[in-house]
N, C-alpha and C positions, 0 to 999 in steps of 0.2 A: 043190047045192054045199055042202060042209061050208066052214064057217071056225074055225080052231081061235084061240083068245083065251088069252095068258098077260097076268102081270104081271111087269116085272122092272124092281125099284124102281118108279121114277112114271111109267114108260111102260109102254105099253099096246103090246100086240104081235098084230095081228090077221096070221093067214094061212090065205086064200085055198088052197081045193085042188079042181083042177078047171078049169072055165073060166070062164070071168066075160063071159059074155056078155049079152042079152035078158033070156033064162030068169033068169039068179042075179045082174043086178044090183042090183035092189030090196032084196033083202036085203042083202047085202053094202054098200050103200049108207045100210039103215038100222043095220046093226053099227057101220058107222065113223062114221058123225055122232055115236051114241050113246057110242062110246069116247072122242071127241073132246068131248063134253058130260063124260066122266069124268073124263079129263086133257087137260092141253094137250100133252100131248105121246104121240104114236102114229108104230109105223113098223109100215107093211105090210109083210108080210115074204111072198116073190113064189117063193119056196123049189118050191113045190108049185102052182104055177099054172101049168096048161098054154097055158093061151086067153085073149085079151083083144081085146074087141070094141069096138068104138065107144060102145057102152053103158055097156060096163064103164070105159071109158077115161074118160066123161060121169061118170060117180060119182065115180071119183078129184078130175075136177075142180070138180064142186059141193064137197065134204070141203075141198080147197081154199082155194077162194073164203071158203067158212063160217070155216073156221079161220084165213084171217089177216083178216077181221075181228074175231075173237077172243081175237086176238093167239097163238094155239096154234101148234103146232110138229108137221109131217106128213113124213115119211121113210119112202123105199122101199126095199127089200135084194134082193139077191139074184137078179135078172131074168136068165130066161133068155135065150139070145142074139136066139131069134124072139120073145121078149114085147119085149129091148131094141131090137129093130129096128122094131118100132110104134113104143116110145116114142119112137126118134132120128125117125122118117118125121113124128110128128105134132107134135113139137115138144116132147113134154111133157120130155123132159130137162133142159129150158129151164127148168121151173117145179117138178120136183121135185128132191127130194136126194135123189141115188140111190147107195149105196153097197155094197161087196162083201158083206159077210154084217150079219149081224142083230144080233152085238155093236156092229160098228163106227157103225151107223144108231144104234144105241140111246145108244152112248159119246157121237154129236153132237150127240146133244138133252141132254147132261149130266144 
């Protein structure tokens, strides 16, 4: 799995390309704690993610967990309709801010 990493201003904009399953969530799970140690503020941007597994789903919610003990701020963009149809089945739209493209996630974390 590649994850490509920009900055724009004081958020951190990690995305995922590929699937995020077993195989590639360790990584991906150590990028996003680490950006999340960088700024408090990160939006995964879902543009280029084909797949998301249970594992993968596990990592989004440790990042999480971590970040708002940290007080930090976590936003997802972009989800295709079978990655938003994990999210809506497991719940997790409950617990993230999920929004249409990658300025409007980034505009909410000001």
């Amino acid at each position: 799995m590649e994850i490509q990493q920009q900055q724009q201003g004081h958020v951190i904009v990690l995305g995922p390309v590929g699937r995020l399953d077993s195989l590639s969530c360790r990584e991906f799970e150590t990028r996003l704690l680490a950006a999340l140690d960088q700024s408090e503020s990160v939006v995964v941007d879902c543009t280029a993610l084909d797949y998301i597994s249970s594992a993968g789903l596990r990592a989004l919610l440790v990042a999480a967990k971590r970040n708002r003990t940290s007080g930090g701020r976590l936003a997802l963009a972009v989800l295709r309709d079978s990655i938003r149809e994990v999210f809506d089945i497991s719940g997790f739209t409950a617990i993230f801010a999920i929004h249409p493209t990658v300025a409007a996630a980034v505009a909410s974390l000001g």
